[in-house]
C-alpha positions, 0 to 999 in steps of 0.5 A: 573919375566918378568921384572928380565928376561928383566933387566938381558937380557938387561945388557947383551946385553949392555955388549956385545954391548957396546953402544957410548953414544953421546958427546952431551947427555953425559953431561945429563947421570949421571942426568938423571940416578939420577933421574930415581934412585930416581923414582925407589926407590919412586916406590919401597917405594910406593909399599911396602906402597900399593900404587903403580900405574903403571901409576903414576910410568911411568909418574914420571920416565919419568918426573923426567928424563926429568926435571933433563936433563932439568935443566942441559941444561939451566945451561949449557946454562947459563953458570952454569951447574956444579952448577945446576948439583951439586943442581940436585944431591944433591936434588935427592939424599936427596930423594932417601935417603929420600926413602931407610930410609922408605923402610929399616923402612917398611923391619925391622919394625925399 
């Protein structure tokens, strides 16, 4: 319940504040939230497995976000960002994909 209180105080508070996202990291913020997508829905399917650990959850949000901007920047520095963009996404979304199959399998017993 706390962490529904938290998300809900939190897009409110986005909503009212209207934060400025840097020109510089503004590249970087459709990746990185692909990929904290992806460890949510890993997360999530994790749980519903009863495998959770909070520690592993923590540690591949922050390293999946981290890794995906990454990525980005040296295309962006080699000149090919668009296309490592393109290949982040398309691999992220196979695996979020990938992870909402086996939840709706876990959820509908089909």
């Amino acid at each position: 319940m706390i962490a529904v209180l938290g998300l809900v105080v939190g897009v409110v508070v986005g909503l009212l504040v209207r934060p400025e996202v840097p020109a510089a990291v503004e590249p970087y913020l459709p990746i990185a939230v692909v990929a904290a997508l992806d460890a949510v829905f890993g997360g999530l399917r994790a749980m519903l497995d009863g495998i959770f650990d909070d520690k592993v959850f923590v540690v591949s949000f922050l390293s999946n976000v981290v890794v995906a901007a990454l990525i980005v920047f040296l295309g962006d520095e080699l000149g090919v960002g668009a296309q490592l963009s393109t290949g982040v996404v398309v691999v992220l979304g196979i695996r979020i994909f990938s992870n909402a199959a086996a939840i709706r399998r876990h959820v509908f017993r089909a």
